[in-house]
Structure formats: C-alpha cells, structure tokens
C-alpha positions in Angstrom: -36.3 -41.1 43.1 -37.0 -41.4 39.3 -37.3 -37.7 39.1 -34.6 -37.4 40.7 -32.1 -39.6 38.7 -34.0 -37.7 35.8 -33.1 -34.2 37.4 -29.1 -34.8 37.7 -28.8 -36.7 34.0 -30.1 -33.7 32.8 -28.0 -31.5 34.8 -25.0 -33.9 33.2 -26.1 -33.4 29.8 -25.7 -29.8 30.1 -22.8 -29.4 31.7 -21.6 -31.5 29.0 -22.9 -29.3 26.3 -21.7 -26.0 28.0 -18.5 -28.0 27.9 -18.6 -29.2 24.1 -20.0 -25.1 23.5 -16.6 -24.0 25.2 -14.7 -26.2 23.8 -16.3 -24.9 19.9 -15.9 -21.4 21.1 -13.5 -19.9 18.6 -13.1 -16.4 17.3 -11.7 -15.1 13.9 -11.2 -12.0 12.8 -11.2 -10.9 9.1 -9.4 -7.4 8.4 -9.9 -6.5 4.7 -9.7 -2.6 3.1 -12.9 -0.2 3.0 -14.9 -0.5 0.1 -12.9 2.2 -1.9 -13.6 0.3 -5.5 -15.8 -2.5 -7.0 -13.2 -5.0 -6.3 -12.6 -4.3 -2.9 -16.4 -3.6 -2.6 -16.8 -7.3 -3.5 -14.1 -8.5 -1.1 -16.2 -6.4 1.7 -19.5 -8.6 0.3 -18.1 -12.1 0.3 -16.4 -11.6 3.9 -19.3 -11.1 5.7 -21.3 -13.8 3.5 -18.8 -16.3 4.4 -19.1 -15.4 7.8 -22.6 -15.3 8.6 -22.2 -19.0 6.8 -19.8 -19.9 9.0 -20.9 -19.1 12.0 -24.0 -21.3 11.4 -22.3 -24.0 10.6 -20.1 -23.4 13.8 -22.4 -22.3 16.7 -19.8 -21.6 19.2 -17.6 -19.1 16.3 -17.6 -15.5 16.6 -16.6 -13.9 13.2 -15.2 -10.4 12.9 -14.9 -8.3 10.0 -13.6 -5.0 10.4 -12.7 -2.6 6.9 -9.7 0.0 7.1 -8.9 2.9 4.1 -5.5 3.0 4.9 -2.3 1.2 6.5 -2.4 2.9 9.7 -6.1 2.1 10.2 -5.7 -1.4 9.6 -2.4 -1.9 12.3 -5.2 -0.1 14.9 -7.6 -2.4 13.6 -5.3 -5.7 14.4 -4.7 -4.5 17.8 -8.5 -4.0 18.3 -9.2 -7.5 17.4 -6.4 -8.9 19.7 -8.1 -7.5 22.1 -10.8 -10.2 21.5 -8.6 -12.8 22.0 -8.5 -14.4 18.3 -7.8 -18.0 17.6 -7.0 -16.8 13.7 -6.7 -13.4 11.4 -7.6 -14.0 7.6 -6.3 -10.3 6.1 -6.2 -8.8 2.7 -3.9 -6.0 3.5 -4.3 -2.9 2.1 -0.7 -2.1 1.7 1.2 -5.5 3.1 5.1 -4.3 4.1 3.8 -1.5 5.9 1.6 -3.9 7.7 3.8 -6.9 8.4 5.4 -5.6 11.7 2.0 -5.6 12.7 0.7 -8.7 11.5 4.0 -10.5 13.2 2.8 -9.3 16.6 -0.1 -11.1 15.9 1.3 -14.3 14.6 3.6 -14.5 17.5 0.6 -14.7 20.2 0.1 -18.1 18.6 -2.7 -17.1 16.4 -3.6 -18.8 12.9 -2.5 -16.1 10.6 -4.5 -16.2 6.6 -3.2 -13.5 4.3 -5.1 -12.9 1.3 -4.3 -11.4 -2.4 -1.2 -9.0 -1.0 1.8 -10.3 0.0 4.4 -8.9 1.9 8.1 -8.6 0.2 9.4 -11.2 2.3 6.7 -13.3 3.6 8.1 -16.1 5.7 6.6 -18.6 8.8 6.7 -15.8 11.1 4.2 -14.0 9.0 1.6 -16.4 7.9 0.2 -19.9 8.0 -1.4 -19.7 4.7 -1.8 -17.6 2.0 -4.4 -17.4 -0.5 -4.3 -15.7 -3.8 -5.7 -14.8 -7.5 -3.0 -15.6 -10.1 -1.8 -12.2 -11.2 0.6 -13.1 -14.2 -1.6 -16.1 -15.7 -4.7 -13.1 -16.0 -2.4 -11.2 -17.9 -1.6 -14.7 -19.6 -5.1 -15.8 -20.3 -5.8 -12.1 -21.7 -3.1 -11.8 -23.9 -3.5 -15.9 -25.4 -7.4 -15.0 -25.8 -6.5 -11.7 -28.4 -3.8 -13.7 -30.2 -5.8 -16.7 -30.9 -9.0 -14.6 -31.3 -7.5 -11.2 -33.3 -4.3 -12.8 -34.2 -3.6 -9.2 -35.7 -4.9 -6.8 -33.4 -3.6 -3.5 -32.5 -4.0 -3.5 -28.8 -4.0 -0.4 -26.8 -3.4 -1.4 -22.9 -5.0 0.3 -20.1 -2.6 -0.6 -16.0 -3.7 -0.5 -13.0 -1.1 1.0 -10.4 2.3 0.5 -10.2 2.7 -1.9 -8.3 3.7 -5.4 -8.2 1.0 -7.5 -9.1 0.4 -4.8 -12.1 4.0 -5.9 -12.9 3.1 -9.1 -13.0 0.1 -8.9 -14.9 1.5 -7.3 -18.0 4.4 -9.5 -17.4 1.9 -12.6 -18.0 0.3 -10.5 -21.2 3.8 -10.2 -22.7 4.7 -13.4 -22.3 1.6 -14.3 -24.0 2.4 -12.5 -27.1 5.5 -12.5 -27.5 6.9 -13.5 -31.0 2.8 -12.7 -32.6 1.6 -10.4 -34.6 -0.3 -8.7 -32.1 0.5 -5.0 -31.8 0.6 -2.6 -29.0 0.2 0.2 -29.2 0.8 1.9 -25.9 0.4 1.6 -22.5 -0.6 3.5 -19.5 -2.2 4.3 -16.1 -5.5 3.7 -14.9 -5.4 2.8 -11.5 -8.1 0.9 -10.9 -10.5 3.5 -11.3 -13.3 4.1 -14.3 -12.9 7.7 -14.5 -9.0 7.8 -14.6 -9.6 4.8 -17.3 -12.1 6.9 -19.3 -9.7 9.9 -19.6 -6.8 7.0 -20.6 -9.5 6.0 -23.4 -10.1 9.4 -24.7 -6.4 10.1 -25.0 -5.9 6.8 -26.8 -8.9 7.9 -29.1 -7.6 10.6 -30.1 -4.0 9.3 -30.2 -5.0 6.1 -32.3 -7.0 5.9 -36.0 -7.2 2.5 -35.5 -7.5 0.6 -32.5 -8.7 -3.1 -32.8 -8.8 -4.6 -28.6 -8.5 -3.0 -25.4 -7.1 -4.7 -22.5 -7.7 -3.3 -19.1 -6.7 -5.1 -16.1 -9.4 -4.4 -14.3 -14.0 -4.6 -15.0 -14.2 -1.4 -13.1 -11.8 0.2 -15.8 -13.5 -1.5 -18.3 -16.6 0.4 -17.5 -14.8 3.7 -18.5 -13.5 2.5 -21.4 -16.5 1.0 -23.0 -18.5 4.9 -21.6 -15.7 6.5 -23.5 -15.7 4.3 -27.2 -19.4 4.8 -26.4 -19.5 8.6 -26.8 -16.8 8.4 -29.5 -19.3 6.7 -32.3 -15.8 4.7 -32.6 -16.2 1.3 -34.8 -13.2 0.2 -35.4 -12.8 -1.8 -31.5 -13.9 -5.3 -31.9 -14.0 -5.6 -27.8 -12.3 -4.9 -24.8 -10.9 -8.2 -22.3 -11.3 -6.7 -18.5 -10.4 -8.9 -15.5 -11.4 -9.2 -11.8 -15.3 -10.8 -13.0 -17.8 -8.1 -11.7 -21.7 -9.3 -11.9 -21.7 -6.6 -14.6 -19.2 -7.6 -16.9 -20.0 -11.4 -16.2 -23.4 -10.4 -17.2 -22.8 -9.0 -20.5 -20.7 -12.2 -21.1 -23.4 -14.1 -20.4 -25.6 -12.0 -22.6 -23.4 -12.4 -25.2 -22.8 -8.9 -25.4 -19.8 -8.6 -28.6 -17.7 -6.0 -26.9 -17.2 -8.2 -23.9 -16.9 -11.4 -24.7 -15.2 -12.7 -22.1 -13.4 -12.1 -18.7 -11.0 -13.5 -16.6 -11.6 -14.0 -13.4 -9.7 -12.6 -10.5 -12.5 -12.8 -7.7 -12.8 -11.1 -4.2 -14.8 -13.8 -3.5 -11.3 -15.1 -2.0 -11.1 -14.0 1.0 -14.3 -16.3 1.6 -11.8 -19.0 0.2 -9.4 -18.2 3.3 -12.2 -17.5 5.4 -13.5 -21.0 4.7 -10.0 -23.0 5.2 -9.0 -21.0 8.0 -12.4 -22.7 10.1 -11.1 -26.0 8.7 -7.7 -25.7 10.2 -9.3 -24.6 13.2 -12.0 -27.1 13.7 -11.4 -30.5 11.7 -7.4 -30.3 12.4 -7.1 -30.4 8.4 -3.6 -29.5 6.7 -4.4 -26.1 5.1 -1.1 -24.8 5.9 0.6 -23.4 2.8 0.0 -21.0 -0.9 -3.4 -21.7 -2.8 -3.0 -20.2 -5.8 -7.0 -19.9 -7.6 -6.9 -20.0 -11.7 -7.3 -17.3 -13.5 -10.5 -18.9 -15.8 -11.5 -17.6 -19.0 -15.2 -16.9 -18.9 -17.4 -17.2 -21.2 -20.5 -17.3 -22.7 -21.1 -21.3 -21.8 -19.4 -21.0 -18.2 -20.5 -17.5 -17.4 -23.3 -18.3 -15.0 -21.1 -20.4 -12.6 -19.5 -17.0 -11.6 -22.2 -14.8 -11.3 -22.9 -13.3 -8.0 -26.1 -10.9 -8.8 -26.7 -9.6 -5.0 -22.8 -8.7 -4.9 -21.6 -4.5 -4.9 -19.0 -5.9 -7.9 
C-alpha cells in the first residue's frame, strides 16, 4: 500500500512539473542584421550570449536568433519565426520603414514586440511594446564637449557615417556641443561606417589640410582607417582621434592609455542583450517594461575603461 501511495504522489509531482514546464514554455525570437561590420558583428555576439544566458535561467524558453543582409531577408525571416509560434520579437532592423508592415503583422498576433537601435518614421503601439536604444545626438554631444574642453582650439576635421538619420543626429549633438567655441571644422564628409571608405576620407583630408589638430569619426571601425591612414602619413600634427560605438579594440587602447585614443563614447551592440533581457522580464515576472529606454552615451576613459571591455566579442 505504502508503495503504492508512494507510486501515485510521484506520478502527481510530475504531472505537476510537466504542468509548471508548460506553463514556462515561452519562445522569443531575436532578428538582428548579418554581421556586415564590427558593430553589427557585436550585436550578432551579444544576442546569442544573452540568449544562451537566458535560457538557463528559464528552462522552459526557446531563444531564436536568426541574422538577415538586407530588408527583404529580414520580412522572410519574421514570417519564419511566426511559424514557431513566438510569445515576443526583440529586432534591430536593418532598414526599419521598409520593415514595419512587416513587423505590424507580427504585433497584431498578440506578440510582445522589442525594437532595438532603428526606429521606424512613425513608430506607434501598433508597432512596438518597447524600444531600446543608444543615444545618437548626446554621442555626438559627448564628442564634441570632450574636444572643446580638452583642445579648446582645435581644428577638427569630421569623418560621417551614412546619411541617414541617426548620422543626422549625431553631428547634430556635435554642433550643438560647439557651438559659439573656438573649435574649428574644417570639413566634413562620408565614411559609412566602413574603415577603408574612412581611410580614403583621411587621405583626402591629409592632403587637403596642413594642419589638422582632432579627428572625430562617428564610428571605432572608421577610426581604425583613420589612425592606418595618419599612420602611413608620418603626420604629427593630430593630437588624437574621438571614435564612438566602444569596440574591445579601441576600449583597449583607452585602457592602455594609448594618446591618440584617449577616450570613446560608447554606443554598444551589447543592447540588443538589454532588450533581450527586459523582454524575458515582461514575459515572465509580469514587470512594467513597456516603453523607450534610452542607454547613455558614457565617456570612457582611462579609469572606467575596463567596465566596458568585452575581450571575446568580434567588435
């Protein structure tokens, strides 16, 4: 009899924990772009770091992370994942409006919808829950405050990303900063994202400029080309260059103290793990995550530098 009773507690307690696992059985899916740069080679890193965390934390979560190069390949890549019957989508869109249509039809099956970084033109309830981003115009801010308390005369030869809006708002941020200084610039142009296009930029300015005292680049992977091309030009005139984004590389030569990159300012694709990570809280502890959660864009520096380095991360 005692085995018995023993035998059908036991069958209890499982059927209790299959019934606790089904109840915990959530899926999210995370749809980021390919690895095309170092910054969206970090983004690709941190997703599936946060996610392997998260689902051991949460036994009964399924995490998917699927990359797309382009627009198109992302909307076939939200239609894949509905398929899997998701509870929420945490995207960083590789082109938002063309995508927003898409993400809609998502939203709409009652899904918890994250976006991350991008933001559609008009981004309303029907297209997200929450939204997590870097601060575009306070990097160009925190840049631009750094030169003219640091250089307070520099010459400053500027170095964009795309044109786009959050380059917009970037050098907006920088301008602001300036405005009514002494510091100088001396032009500006293209280097979409990208360390060769900035090393050619660099050259030209070379050549262009006699004296040039800072370069601002809004991006470390463009700050790579620029320091190759000062490099090869036996230049001595550039006190240092402020990137932004904070790659392991460039954090690491802040940390070293290196003079031509003192600092950084941080514009991390560790966020998507930040939207990863509040998207499971809104699923499982029924916390109020609904809303914008704008990250700083911190100075780093020598003293902070190591709080921010990621050494096993692509960028």
């Amino acid at each position: 009899m005692f085995r018995k009773i023993a035998g059908l507690a036991a069958i209890a307690m499982l059927g209790l924990a299959s019934a606790a696992y089904a109840q915990d059985a959530k899926t999210i899916g995370v749809s980021i772009p390919a690895a095309d740069h170092g910054w969206t080679a970090g983004v690709v890193y941190h997703a599936q770091r946060v996610a392997d965390l998260l689902m051991k934390e949460h036994p009964g979560l399924k995490v998917v992370v699927k990359t797309s190069p382009d627009p198109a390949s992302q909307a076939n890549a939200l239609q894949d994942l509905e398929t899997q019957g998701l509870d929420a989508l945490v995207i960083l869109p590789t082109d938002p409006d063309p995508l927003v249509n898409a993400i809609k039809e998502v939203k709409s099956k009652g899904t918890f919808v994250s976006i991350v970084d991008r933001a559609p033109s008009v981004m309303d309830d029907s297209v997200r829950d929450l939204y997590v981003a870097g601060n575009n115009p306070a990097l160009g801010e925190v840049a631009g405050n750094y030169i003219k308390a640091t250089t307070p005369d520099a010459q400053v030869v500027v170095i964009r990303g795309l044109p786009i809006p959050i380059d917009q708002q970037r050098q907006d941020g920088f301008d602001k900063a300036i405005a009514g200084s002494n510091v100088k610039i001396l032009d500006r142009q293209f280097g979409n994202w990208n360390r060769d296009d900035a090393f050619k930029v660099m050259q030209d300015y070379l050549t262009k400029f006699d004296k040039i005292d800072v370069v601002w680049c809004q991006d470390d992977d463009m700050a790579v080309g620029v320091l190759q091309a000062i490099e090869q030009s036996g230049r001595k005139d550039i006190k240092y260059v402020v990137g932004g984004a904070g790659s392991k590389d460039m954090i690491k030569k802040v940390q070293d103290g290196d003079a031509m990159i003192p600092v950084d300012v941080l514009y991390p694709p560790a966020m998507v793990g930040t939207a990863m990570e509040l998207t499971a809280a809104a699923l499982y502890d029924q916390v109020p995550v609904r809303g914008t959660y704008t990250l700083d864009a911190t100075l780093v520096t020598k003293d902070n530098a190591k709080d921010f380095y990621f050494p096993d991360s692509p960028f």
